[in-house]
N, CA, C and O atoms as CSV, one atom per row, in Angstrom:
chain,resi,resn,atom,element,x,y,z
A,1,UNK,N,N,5.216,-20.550,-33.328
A,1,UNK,CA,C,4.935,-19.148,-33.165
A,1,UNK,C,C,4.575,-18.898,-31.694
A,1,UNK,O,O,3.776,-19.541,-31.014
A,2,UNK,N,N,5.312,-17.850,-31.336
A,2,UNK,CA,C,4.887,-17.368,-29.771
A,2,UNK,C,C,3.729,-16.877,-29.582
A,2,UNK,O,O,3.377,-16.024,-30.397
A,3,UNK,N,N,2.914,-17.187,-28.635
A,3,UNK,CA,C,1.587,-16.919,-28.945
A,3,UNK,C,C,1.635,-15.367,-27.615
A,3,UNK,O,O,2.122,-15.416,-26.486
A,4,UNK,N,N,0.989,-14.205,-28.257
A,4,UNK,CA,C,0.849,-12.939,-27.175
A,4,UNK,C,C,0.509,-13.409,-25.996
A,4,UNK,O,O,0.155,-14.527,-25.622
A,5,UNK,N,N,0.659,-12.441,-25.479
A,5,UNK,CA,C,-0.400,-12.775,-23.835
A,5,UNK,C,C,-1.260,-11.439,-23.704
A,5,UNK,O,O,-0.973,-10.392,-24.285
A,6,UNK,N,N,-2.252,-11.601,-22.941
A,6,UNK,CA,C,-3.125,-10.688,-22.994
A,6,UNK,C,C,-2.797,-9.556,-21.956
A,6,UNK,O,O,-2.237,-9.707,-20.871
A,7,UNK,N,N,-3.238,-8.455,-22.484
A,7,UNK,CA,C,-3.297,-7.527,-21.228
A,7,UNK,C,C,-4.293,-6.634,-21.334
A,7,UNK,O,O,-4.400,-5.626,-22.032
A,8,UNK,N,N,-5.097,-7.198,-20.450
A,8,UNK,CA,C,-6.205,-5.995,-20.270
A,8,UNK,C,C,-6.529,-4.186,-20.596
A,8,UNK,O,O,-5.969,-3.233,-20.054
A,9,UNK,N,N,-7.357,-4.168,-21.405
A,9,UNK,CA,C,-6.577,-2.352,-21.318
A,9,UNK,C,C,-6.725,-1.638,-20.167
A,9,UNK,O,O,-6.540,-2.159,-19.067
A,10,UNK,N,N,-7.108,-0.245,-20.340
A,10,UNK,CA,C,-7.146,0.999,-19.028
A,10,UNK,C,C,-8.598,0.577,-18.758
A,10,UNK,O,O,-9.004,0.413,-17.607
A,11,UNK,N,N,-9.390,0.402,-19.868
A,11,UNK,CA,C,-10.799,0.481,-19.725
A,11,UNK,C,C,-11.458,-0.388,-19.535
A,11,UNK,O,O,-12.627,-0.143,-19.238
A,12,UNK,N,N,-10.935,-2.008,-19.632
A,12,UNK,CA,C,-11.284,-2.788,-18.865
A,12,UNK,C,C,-10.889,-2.953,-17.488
A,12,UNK,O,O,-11.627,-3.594,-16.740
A,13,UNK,N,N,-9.644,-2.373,-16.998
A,13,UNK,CA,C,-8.985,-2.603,-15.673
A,13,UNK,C,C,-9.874,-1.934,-15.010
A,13,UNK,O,O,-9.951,-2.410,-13.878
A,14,UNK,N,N,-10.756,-0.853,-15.194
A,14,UNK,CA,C,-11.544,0.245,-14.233
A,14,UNK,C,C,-12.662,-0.499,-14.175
A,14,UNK,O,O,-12.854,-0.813,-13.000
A,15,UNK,N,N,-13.578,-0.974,-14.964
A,15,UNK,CA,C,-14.439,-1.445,-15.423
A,15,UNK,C,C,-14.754,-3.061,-14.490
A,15,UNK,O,O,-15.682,-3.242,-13.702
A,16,UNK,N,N,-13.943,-3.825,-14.782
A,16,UNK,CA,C,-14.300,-4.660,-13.614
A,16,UNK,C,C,-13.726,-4.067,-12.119
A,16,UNK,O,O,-14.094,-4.798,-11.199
A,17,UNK,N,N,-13.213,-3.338,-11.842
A,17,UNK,CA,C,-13.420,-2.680,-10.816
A,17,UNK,C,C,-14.415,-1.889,-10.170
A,17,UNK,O,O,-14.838,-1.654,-9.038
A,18,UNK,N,N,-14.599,-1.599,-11.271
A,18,UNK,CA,C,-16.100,-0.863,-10.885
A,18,UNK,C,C,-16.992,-1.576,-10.533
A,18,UNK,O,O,-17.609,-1.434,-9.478
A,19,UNK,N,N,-17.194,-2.481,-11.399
A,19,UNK,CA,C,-18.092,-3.803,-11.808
A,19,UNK,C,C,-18.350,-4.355,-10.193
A,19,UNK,O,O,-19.517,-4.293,-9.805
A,20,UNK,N,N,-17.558,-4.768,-9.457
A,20,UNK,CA,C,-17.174,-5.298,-8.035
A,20,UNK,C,C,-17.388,-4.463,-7.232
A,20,UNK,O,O,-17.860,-4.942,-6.201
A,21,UNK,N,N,-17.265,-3.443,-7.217
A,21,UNK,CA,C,-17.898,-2.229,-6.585
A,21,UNK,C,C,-19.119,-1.449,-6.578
A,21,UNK,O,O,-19.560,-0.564,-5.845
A,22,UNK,N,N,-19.610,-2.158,-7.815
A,22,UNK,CA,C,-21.333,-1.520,-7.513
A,22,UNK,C,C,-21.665,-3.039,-6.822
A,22,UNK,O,O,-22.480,-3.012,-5.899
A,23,UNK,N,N,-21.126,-4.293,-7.178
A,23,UNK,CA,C,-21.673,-5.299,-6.910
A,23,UNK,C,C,-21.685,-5.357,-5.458
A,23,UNK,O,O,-22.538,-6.157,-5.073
A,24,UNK,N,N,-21.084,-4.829,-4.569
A,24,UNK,CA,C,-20.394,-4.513,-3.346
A,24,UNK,C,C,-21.720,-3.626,-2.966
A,24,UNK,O,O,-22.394,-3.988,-2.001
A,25,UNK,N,N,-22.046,-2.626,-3.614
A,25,UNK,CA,C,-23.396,-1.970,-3.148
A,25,UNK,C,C,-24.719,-2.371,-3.360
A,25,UNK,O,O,-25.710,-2.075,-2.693
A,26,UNK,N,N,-24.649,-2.949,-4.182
A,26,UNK,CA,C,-25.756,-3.864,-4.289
A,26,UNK,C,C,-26.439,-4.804,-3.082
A,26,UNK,O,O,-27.616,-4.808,-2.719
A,27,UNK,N,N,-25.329,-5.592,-2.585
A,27,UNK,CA,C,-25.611,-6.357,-1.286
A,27,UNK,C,C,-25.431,-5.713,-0.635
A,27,UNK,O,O,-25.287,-6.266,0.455
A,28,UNK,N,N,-25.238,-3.873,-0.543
A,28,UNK,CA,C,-25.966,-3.529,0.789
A,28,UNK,C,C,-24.454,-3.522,1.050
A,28,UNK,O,O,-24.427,-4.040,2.166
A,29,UNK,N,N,-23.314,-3.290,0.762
A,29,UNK,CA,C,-22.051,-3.463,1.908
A,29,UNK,C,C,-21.130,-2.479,1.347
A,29,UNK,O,O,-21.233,-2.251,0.142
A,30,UNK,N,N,-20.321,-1.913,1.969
A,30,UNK,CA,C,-19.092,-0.677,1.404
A,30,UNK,C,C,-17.723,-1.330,1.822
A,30,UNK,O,O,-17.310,-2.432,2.183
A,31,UNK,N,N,-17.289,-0.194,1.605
A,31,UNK,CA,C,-15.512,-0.431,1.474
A,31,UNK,C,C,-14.959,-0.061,2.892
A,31,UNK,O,O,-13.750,-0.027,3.123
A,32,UNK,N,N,-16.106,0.268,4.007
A,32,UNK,CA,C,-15.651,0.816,5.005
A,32,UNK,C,C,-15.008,-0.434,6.049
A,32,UNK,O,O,-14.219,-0.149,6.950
A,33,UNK,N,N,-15.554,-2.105,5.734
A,33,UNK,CA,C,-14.520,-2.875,6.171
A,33,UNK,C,C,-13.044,-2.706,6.021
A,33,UNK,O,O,-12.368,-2.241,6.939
A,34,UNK,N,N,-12.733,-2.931,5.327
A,34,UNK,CA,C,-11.428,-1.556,4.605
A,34,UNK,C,C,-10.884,-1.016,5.760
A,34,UNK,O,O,-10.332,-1.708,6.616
A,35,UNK,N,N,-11.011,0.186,5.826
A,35,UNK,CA,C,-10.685,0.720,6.583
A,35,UNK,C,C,-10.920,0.741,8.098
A,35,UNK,O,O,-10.394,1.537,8.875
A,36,UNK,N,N,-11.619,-0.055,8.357
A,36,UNK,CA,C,-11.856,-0.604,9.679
A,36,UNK,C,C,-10.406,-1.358,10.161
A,36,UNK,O,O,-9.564,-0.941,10.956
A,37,UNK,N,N,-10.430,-2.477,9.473
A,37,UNK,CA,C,-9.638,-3.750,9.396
A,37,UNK,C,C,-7.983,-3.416,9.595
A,37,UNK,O,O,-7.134,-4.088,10.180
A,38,UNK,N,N,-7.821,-1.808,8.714
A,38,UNK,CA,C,-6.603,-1.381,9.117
A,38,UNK,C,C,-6.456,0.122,9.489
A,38,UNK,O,O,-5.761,1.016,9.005
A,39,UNK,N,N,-7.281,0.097,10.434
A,39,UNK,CA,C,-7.107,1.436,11.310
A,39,UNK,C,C,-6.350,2.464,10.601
A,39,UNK,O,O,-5.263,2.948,10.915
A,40,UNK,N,N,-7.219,2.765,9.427
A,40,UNK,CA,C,-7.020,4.294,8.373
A,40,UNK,C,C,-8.491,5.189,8.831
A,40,UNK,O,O,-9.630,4.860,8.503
A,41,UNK,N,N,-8.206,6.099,9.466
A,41,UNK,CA,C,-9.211,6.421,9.475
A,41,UNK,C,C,-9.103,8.027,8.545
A,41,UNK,O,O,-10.171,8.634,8.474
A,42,UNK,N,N,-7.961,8.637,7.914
A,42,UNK,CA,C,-7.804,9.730,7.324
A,42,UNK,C,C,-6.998,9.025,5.881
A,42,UNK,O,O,-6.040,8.263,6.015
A,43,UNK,N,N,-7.541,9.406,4.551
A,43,UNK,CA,C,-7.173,9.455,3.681
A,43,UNK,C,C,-6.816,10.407,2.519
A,43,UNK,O,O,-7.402,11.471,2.720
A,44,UNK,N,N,-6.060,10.452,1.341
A,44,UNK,CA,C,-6.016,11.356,0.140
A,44,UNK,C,C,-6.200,10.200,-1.316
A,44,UNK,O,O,-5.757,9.052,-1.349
A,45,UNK,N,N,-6.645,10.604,-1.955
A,45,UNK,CA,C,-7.033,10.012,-3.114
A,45,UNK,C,C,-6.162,10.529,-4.134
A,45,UNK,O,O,-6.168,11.734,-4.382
A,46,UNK,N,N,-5.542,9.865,-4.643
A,46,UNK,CA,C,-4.556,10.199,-5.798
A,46,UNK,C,C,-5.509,9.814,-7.277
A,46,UNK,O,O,-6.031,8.722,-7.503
A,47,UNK,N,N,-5.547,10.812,-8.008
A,47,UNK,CA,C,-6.271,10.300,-9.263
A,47,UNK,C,C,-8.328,10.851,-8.999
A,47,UNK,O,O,-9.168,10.285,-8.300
A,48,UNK,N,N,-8.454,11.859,-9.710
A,48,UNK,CA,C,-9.809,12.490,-9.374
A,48,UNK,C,C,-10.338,12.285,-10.599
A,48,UNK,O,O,-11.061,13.202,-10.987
A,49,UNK,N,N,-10.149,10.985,-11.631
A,49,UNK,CA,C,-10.875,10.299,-12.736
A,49,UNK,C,C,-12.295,10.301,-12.343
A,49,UNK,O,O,-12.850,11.071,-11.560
A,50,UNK,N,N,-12.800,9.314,-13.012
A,50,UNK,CA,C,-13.912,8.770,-13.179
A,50,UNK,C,C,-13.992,8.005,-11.587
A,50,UNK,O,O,-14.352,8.518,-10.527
A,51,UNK,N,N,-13.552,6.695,-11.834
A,51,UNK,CA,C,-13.062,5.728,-10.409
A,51,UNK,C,C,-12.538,6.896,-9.157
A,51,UNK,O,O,-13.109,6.654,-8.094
A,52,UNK,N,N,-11.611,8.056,-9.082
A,52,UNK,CA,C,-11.793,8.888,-8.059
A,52,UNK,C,C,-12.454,9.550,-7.643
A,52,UNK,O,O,-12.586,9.729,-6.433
A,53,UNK,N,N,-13.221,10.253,-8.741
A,53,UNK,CA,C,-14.503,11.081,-7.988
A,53,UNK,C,C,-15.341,9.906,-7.596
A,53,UNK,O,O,-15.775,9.980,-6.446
A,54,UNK,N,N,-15.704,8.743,-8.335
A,54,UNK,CA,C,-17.008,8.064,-7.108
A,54,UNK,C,C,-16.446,7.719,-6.116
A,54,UNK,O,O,-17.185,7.458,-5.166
A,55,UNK,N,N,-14.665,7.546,-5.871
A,55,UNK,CA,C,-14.334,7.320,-4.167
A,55,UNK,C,C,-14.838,8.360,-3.462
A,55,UNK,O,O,-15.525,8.180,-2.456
A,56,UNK,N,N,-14.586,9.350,-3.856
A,56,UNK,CA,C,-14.682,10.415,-2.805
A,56,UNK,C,C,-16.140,10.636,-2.579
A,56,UNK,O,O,-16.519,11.114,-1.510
A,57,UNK,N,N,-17.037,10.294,-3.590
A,57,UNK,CA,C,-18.098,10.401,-3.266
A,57,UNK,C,C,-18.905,9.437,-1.945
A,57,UNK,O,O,-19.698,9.710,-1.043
A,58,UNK,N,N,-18.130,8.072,-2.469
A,58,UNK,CA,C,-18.675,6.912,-1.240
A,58,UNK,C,C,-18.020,7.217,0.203
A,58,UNK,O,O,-18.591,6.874,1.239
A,59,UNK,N,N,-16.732,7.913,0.193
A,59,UNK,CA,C,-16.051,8.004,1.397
A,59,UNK,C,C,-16.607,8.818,2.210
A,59,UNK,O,O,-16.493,8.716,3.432
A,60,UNK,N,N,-17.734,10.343,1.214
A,60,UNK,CA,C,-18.232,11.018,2.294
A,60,UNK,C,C,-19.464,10.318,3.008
A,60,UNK,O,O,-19.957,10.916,3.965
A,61,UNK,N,N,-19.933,9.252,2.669
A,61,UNK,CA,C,-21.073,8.761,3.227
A,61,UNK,C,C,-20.246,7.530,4.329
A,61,UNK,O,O,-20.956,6.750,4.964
A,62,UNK,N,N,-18.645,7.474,4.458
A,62,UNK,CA,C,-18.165,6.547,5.017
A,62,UNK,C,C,-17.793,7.452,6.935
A,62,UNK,O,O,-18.061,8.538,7.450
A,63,UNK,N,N,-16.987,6.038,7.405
A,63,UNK,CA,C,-16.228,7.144,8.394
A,63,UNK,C,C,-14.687,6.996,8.431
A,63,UNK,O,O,-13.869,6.789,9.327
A,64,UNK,N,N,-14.619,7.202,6.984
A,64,UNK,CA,C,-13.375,8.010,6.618
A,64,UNK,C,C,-13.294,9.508,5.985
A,64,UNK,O,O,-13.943,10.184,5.187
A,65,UNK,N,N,-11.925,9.669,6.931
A,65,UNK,CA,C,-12.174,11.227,6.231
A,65,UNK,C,C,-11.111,11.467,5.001
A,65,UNK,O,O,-10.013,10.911,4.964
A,66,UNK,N,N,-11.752,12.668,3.676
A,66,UNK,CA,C,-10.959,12.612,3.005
A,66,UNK,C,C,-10.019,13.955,3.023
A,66,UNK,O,O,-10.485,15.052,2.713
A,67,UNK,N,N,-8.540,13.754,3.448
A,67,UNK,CA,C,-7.874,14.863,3.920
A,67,UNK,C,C,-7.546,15.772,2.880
A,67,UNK,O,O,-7.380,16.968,3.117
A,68,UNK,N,N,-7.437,15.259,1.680
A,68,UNK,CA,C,-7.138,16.348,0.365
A,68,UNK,C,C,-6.784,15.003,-0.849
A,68,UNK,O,O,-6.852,13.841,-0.449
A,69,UNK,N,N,-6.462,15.258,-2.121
A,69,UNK,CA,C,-6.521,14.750,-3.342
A,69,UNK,C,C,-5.345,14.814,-4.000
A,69,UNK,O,O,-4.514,15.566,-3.491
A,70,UNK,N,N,-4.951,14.089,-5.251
A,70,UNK,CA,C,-3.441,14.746,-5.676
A,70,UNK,C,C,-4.098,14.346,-7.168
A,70,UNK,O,O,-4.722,13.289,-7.261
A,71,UNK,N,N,-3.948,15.160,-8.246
A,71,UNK,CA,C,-3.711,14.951,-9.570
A,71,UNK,C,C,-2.912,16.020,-10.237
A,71,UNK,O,O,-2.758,17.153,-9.782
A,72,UNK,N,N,-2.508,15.647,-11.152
A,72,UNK,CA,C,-1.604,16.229,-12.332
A,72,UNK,C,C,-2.426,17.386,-13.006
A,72,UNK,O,O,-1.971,18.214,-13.796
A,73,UNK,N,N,-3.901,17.281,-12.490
A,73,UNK,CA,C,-4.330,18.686,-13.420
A,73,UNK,C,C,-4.906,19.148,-12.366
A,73,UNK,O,O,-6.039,19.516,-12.675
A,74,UNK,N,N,-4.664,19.329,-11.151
A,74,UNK,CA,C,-5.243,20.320,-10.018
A,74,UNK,C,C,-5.248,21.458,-9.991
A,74,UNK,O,O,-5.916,21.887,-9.050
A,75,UNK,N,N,-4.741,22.304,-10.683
A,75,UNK,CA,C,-5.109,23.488,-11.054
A,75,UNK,C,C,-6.271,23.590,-11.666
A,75,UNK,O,O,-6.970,24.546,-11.331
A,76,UNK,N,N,-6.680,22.852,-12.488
A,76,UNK,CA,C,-8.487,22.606,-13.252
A,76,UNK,C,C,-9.635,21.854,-12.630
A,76,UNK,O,O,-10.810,21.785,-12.991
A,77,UNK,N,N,-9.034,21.329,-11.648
A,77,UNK,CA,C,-9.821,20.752,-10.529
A,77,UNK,C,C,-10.432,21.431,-9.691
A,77,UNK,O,O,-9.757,22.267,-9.091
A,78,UNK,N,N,-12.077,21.305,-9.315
A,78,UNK,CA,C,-12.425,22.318,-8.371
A,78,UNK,C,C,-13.601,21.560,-8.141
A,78,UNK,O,O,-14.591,21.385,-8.850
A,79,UNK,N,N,-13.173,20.965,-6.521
A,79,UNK,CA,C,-14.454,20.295,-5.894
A,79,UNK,C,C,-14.709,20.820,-4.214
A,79,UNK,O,O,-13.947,20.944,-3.255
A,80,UNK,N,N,-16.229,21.056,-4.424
A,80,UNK,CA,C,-15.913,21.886,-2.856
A,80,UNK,C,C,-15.815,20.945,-1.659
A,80,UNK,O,O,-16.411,19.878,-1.516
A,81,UNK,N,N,-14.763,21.664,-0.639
A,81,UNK,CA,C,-14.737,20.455,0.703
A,81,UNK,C,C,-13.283,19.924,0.451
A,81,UNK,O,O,-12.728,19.567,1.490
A,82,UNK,N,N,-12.574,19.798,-0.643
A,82,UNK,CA,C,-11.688,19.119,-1.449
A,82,UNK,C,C,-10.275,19.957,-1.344
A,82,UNK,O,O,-10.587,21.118,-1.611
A,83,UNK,N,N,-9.125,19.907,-1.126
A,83,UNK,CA,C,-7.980,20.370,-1.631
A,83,UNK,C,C,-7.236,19.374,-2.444
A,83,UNK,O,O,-7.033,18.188,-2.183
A,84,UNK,N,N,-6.790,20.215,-3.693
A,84,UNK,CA,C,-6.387,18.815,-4.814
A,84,UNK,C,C,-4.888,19.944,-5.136
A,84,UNK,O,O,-4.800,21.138,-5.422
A,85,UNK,N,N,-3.479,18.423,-4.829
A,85,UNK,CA,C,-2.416,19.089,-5.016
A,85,UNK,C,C,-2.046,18.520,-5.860
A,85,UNK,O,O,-2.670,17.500,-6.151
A,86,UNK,N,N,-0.785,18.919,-6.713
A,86,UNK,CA,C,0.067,18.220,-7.562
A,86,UNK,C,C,1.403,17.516,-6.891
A,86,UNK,O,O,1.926,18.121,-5.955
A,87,UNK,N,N,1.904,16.426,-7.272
A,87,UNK,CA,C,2.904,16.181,-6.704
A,87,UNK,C,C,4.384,17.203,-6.591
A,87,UNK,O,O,5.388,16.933,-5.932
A,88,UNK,N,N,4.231,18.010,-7.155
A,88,UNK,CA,C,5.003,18.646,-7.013
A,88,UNK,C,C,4.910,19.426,-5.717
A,88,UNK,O,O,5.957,20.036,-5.500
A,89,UNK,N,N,4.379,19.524,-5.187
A,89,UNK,CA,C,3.604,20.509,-4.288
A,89,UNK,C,C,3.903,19.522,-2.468
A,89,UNK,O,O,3.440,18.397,-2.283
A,90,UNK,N,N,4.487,20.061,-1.705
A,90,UNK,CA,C,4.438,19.444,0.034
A,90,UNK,C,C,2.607,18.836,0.021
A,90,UNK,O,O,1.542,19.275,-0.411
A,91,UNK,N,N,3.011,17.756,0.675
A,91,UNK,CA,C,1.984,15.814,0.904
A,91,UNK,C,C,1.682,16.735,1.902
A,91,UNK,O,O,2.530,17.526,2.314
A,92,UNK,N,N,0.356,16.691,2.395
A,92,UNK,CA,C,0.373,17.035,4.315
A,92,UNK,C,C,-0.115,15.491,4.558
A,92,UNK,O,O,-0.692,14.865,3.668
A,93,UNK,N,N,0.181,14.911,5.903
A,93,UNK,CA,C,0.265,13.253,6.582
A,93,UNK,C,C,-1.097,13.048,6.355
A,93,UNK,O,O,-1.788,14.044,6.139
A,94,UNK,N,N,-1.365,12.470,6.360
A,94,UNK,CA,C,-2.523,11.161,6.207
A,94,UNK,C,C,-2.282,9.591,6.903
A,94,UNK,O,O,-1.121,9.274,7.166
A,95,UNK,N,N,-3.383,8.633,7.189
A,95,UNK,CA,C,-3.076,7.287,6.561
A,95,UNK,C,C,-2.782,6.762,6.065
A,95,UNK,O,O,-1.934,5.922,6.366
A,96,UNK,N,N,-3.417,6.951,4.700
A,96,UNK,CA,C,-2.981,6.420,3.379
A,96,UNK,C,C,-3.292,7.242,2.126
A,96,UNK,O,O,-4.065,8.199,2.089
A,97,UNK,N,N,-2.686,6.812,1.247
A,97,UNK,CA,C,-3.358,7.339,-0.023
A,97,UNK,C,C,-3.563,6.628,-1.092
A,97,UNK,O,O,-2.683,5.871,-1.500
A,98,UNK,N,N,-4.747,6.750,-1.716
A,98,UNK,CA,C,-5.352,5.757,-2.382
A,98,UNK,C,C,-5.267,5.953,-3.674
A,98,UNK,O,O,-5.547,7.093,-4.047
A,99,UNK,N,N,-4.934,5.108,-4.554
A,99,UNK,CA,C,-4.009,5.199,-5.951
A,99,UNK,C,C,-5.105,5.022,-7.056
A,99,UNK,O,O,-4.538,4.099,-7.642
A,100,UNK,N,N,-6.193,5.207,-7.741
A,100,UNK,CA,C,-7.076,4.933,-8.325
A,100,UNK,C,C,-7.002,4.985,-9.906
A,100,UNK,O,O,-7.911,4.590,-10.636
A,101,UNK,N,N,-5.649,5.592,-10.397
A,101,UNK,CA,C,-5.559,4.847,-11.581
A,101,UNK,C,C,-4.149,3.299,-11.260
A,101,UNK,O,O,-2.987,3.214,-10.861
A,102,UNK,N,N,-5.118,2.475,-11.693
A,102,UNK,CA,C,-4.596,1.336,-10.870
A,102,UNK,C,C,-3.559,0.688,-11.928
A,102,UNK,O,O,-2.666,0.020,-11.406
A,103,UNK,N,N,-3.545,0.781,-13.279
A,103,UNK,CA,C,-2.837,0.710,-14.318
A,103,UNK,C,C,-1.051,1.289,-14.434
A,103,UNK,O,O,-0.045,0.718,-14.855
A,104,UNK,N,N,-1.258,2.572,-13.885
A,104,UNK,CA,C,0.125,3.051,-13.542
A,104,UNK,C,C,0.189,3.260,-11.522
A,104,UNK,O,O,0.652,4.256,-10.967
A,105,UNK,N,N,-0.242,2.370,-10.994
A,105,UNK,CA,C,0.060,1.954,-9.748
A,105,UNK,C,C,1.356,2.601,-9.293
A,105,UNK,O,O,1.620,3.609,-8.640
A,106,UNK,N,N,2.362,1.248,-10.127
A,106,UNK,CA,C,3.625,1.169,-9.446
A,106,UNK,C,C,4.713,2.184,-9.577
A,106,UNK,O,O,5.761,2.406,-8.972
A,107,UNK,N,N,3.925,2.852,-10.839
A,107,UNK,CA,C,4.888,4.107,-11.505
A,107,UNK,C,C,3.998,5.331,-10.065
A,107,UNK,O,O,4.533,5.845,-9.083
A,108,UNK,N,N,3.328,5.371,-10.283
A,108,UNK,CA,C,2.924,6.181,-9.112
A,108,UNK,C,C,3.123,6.240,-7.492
A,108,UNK,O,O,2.782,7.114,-6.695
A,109,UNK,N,N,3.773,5.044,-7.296
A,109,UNK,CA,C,3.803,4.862,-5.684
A,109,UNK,C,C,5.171,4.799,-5.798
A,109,UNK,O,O,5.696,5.065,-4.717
A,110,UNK,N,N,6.240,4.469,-6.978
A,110,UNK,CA,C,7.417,5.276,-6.768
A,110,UNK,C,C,7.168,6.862,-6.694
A,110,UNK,O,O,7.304,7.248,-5.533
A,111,UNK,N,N,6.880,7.777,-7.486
A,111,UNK,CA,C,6.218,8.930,-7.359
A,111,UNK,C,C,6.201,9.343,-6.218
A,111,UNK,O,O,6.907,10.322,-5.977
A,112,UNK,N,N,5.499,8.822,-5.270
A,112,UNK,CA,C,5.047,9.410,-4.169
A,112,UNK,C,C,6.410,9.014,-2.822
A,112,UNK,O,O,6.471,9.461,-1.677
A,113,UNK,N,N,7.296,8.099,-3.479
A,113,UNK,CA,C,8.208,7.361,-2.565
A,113,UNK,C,C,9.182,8.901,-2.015
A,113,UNK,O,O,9.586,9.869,-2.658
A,114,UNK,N,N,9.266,8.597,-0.812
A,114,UNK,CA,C,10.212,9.843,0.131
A,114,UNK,C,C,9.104,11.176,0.035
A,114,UNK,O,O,9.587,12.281,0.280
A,115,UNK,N,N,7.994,11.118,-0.228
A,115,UNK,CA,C,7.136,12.362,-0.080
A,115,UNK,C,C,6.269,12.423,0.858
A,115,UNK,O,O,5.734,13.426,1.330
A,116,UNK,N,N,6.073,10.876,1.245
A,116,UNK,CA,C,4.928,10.673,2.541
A,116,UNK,C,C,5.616,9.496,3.459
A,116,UNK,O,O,6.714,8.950,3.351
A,117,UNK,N,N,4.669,9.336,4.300
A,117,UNK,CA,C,4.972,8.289,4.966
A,117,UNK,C,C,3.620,7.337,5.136
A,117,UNK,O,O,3.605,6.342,5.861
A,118,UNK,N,N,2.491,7.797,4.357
A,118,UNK,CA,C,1.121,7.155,4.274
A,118,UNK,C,C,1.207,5.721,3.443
A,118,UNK,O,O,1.633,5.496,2.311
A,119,UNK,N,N,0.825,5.130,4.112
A,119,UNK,CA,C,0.362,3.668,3.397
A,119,UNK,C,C,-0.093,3.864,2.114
A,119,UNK,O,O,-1.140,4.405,1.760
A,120,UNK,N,N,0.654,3.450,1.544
A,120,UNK,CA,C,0.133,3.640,-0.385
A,120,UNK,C,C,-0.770,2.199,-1.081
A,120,UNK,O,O,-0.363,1.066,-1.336
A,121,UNK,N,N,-1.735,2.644,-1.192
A,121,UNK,CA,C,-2.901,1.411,-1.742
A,121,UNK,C,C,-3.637,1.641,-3.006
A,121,UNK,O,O,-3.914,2.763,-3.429
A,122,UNK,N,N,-3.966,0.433,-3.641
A,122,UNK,CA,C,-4.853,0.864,-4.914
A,122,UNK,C,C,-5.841,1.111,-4.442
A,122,UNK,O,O,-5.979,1.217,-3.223
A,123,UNK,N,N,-6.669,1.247,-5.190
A,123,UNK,CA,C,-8.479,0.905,-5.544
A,123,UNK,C,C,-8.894,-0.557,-5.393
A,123,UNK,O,O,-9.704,-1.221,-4.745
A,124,UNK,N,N,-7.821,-0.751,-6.424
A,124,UNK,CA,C,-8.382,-2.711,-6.703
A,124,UNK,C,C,-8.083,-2.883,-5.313
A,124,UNK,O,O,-9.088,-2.636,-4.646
A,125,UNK,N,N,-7.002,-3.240,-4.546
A,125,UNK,CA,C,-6.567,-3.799,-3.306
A,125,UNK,C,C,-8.202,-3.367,-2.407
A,125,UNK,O,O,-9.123,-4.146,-2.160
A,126,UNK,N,N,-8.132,-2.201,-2.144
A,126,UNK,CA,C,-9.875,-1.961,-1.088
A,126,UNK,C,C,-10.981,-2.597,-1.759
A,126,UNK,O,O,-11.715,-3.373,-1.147
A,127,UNK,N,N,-11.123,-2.365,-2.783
A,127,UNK,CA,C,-12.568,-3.263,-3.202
A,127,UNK,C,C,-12.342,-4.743,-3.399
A,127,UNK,O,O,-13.341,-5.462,-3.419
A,128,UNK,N,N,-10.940,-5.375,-3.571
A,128,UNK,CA,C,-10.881,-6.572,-3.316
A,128,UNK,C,C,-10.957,-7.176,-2.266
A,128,UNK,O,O,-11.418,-8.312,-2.152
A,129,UNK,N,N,-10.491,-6.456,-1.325
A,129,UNK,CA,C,-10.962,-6.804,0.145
A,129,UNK,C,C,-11.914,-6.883,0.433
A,129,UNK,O,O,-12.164,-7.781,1.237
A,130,UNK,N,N,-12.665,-6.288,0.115
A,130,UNK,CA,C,-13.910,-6.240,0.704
A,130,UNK,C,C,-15.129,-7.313,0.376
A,130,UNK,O,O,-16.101,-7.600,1.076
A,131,UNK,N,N,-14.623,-7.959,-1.330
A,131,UNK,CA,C,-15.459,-8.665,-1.909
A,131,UNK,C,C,-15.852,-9.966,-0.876
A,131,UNK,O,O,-16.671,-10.812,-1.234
C-alpha cells in the first residue's frame, strides 16, 4: 500500500510562520535585515489576512515603506495610510511585493507575472532569512 504524504494545511503553513516571527521578536530582532541585505527599500503587500495586516503593522515601525496593498476584496478593505488594489486594477512600481498567503504563492506570482517588474517574495522567504 502507498503510503500518503503529508501536506501541511493553510493553518499550519501560517502558524509556524508566525511561530518564527514572534520568535524573531522575542530576541529583540525584525525582518528589517531583509530588506537591508537586498536594497528594497519600498514595498506592497499582497494578501491583507491575518499574516498581512501584522506585516504592515511591523513594516510601519521598520524603514520600509509600504507603497500600497493588493487583495481580492479591496473594495471592503479600509486601512488608513493604505491604498489596497485588486489585481485587476494598474500595479504602481515598487521593490517588491510581498506574497503573504504563502500556500497559493506560485499561483499568485504567476498572477502578478507581466503586471510589475517588482521582485516577487513570500512571507516565509523574509522571515526565513532572517531566522
Amino acid at each position: 500500500m502507498k503510503k500518503k504524504s503529508y501536506r501541511p494545511s493553510i493553518f499550519e503553513l501560517g502558524f509556524h510562520i508566525f511561530d518564527k516571527w514572534m520568535k524573531l521578536k522575542y530576541e529583540g530582532k525584525s525582518l528589517q535585515k531583509y530588506f537591508d541585505d537586498n536594497c528594497i527599500d519600498t514595498v506592497a503587500i499582497y494578501g491583507l489576512g491575518a499574516l498581512g495586516s501584522r506585516l504592515y503593522e511591523d513594516l510601519q515601525a521598520l524603514d520600509v515603506s509600504v507603497s500600497y496593498a493588493i487583495d481580492r476584496n479591496a473594495e471592503n478593505i479600509h486601512i488608513e495610510g493604505i491604498k489596497v488594489y485588486t489585481l485587476e486594477q494598474q500595479l504602481p512600481e515598487t521593490d517588491a511585493i510581498i506574497i503573504t498567503p504563502v500556500q497559493f504563492f506560485f499561483d499568485i506570482e504567476c498572477d502578478l507575472d507581466g503586471k510589475t517588474d517588482a521582485d516577487i517574495i513570500s512571507l516565509e522567504d523574509v522571515v526565513e532569512y532572517c531566522v
